[in-house]
C-alpha positions in Angstrom: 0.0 0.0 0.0 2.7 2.1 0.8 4.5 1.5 -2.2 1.8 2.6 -4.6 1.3 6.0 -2.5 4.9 6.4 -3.5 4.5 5.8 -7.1 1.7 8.2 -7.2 3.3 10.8 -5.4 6.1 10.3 -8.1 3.9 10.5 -11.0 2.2 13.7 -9.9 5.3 15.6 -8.8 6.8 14.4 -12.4 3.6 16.2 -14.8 3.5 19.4 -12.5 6.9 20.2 -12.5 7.1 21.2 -16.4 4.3 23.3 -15.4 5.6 25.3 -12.9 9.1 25.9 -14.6 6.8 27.2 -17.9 4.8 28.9 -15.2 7.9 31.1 -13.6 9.5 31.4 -17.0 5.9 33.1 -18.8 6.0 35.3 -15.6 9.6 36.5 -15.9 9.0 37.3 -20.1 6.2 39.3 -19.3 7.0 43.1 -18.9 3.4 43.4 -17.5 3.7 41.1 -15.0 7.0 42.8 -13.5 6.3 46.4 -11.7 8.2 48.6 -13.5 10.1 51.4 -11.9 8.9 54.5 -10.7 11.1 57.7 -12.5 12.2 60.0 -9.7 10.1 63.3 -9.5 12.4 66.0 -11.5 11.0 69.9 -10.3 10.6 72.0 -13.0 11.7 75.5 -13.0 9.6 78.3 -12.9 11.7 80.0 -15.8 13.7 78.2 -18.6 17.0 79.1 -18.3 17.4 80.0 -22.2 14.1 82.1 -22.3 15.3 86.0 -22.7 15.5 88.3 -20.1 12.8 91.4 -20.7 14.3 94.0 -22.5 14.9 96.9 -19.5 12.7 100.1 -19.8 13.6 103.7 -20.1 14.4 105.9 -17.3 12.0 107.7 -15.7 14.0 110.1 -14.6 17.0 111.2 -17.2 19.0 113.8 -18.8 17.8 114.3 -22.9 20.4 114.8 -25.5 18.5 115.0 -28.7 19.9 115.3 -32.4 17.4 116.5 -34.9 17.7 115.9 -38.7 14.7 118.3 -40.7 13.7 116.7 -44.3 12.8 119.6 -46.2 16.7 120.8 -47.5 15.5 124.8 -47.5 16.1 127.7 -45.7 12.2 127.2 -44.5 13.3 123.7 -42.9 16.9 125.6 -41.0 14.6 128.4 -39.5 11.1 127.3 -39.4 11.1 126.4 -35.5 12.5 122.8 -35.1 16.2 123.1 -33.4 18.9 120.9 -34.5 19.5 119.9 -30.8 17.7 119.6 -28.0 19.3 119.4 -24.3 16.4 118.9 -21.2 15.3 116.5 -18.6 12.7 113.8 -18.7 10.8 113.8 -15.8 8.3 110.7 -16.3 5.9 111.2 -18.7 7.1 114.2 -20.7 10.4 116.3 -20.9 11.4 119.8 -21.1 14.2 121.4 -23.3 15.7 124.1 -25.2 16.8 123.7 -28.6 19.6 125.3 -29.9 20.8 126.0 -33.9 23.5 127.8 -35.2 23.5 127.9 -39.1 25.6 129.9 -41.8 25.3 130.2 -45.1 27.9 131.4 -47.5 27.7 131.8 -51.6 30.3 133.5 -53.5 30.2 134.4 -57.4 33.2 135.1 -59.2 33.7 138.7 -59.9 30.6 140.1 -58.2 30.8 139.2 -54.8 28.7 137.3 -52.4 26.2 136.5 -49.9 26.6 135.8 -46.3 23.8 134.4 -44.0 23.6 133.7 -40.0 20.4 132.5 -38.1 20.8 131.6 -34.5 17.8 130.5 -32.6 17.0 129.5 -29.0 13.8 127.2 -29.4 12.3 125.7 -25.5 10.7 122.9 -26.5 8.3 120.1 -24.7 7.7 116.7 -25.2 3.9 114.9 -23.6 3.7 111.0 -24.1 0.4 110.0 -25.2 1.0 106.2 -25.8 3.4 103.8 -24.6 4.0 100.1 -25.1 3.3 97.7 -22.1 6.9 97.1 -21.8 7.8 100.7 -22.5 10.1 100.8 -24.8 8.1 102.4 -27.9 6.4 105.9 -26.8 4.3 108.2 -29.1 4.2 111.9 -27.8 3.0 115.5 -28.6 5.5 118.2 -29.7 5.2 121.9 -28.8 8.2 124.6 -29.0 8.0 128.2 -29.2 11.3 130.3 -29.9 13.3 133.2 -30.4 15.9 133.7 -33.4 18.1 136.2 -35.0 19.2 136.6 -38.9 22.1 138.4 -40.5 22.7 138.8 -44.2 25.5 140.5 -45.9 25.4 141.0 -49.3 28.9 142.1 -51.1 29.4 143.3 -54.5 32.2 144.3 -56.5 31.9 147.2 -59.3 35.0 147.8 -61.7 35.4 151.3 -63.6 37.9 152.0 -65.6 39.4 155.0 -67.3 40.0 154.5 -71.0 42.2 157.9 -71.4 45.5 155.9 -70.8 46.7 153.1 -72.5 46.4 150.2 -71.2 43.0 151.9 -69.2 43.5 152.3 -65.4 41.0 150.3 -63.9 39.9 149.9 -60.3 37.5 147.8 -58.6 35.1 149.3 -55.5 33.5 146.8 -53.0 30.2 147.8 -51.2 28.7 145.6 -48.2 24.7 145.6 -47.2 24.1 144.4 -44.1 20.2 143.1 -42.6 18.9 141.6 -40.2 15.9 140.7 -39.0 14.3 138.9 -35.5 12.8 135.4 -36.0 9.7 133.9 -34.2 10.1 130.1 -35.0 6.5 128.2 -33.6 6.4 124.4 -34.6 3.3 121.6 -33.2 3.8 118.0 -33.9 3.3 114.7 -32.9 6.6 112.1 -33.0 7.4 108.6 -31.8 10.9 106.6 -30.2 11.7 103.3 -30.1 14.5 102.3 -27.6 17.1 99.9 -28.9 18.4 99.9 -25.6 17.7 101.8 -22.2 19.5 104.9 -23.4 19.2 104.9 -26.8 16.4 105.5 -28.9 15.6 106.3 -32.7 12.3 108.4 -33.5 10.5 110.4 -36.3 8.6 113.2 -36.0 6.1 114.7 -38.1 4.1 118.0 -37.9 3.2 122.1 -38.9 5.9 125.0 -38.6 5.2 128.6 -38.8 8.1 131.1 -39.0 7.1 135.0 -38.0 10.0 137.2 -39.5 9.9 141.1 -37.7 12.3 143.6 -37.1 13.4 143.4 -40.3 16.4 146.1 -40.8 19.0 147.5 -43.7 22.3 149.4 -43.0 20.6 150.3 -39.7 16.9 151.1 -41.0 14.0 149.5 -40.2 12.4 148.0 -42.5 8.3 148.0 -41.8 8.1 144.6 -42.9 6.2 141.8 -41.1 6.7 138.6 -42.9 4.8 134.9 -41.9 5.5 131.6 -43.5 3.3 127.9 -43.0 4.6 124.3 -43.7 3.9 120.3 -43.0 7.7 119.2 -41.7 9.1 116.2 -41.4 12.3 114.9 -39.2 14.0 112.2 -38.0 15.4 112.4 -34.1 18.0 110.4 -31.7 17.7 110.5 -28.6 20.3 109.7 -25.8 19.0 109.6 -21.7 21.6 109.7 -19.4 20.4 108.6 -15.7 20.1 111.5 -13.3 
């Protein structure tokens, strides 16, 4: 009796053991059967590193050195009221200057003479934003400037006379000067717009009406009663350096 329980024992240990070896092997070759492994939590930055930093705004507060290049090549366009520089202070939302120009104007014709011309003009001028990007950096304003200017002319001329009664004639030449002058009332409105390329530097156009008011008009020391009053459309482009103070 003993002996068959043994043989029995035998046979069934001998047909289940294939199956459990195909059993562990069919678990091990299944990737779903084996937990796979958790990735470790990486934190995540608030700001990429390669991202660009935000361009940096103007000053609000700031010295203004502005060079101002007119359109129009013509006496109307030196004089008509738009300085070629402008020095003043930016204090937040608009700026105060004075704009200074200096011009002389020379023409000489062989044998005759010429003409010599002067304007100075002292032109305070102010600058009122009236739109500006979010970040700041492109600004749209209104122009106003009202100044005070001075113009010289001297005209020279030459005269020869000769006298035919010797041989070769004896000739001789006489030079006259006229001098004028006259006081210069440059008035200019306009509306403009900078874009900064960097903090303290900025590129603009500016576009807008002139009017010139001529009085005090005087010759070799006689005035003149002359009033004289001139309207154009003007165009420019401007620079504009802020220095931090």
């Amino acid at each position: 009796m003993n002996a068959r329980a043994g043989l029995a024992a035998l046979a069934v240990s001998t047909l289940l053991a294939p199956a459990t070896v195909f059993a562990q092997w069919d678990t091990a070759a299944d990737p779903a059967a084996t937990p796979a492994a958790t990735p470790a939590a990486v934190p995540i930055a608030s700001g990429s590193a390669g991202a660009t930093a935000a361009a940096e705004a103007p000053p609000e507060n700031a010295w203004l050195i502005q060079a101002r290049m007119q359109t129009q090549p013509s006496i109307f366009g030196i004089a008509g009221g738009t300085a070629g520089f402008v020095l003043g202070k930016v204090m937040g939302g608009f700026a105060i200057g004075v704009g200074l120009g200096l011009t002389r104007l020379a023409y000489t014709y062989e044998g005759s003479g010429g003409i010599t011309g002067t304007i100075f003009q002292v032109v305070p001028t102010g600058f009122f934003d009236l739109w500006q990007s979010a970040n700041g950096n492109t600004k749209v304003d209104f122009v106003g400037s009202v100044g005070y200017g001075q113009a010289s002319l001297t005209v020279e001329s030459e005269e020869e006379t000769c006298d035919y009664y010797y041989d070769p004639p004896d000739c001789s030449t006489d030079t006259t000067e006229t001098e004028s002058s006259a006081t210069l009332i440059p008035v200019a409105v306009g509306i403009g717009g900078n874009h900064f390329l960097g903090p303290n530097f900025a590129l603009g156009a500016e576009l807008g009406l002139q009017m010139l008011f001529v009085t005090g008009v005087e010759s070799e020391g006689d005035s003149i009663d002359a009033e004289i009053s001139s309207q154009a459309f003007y165009g420019l482009f401007r620079m504009s350096i802020l220095i931090p103070g």
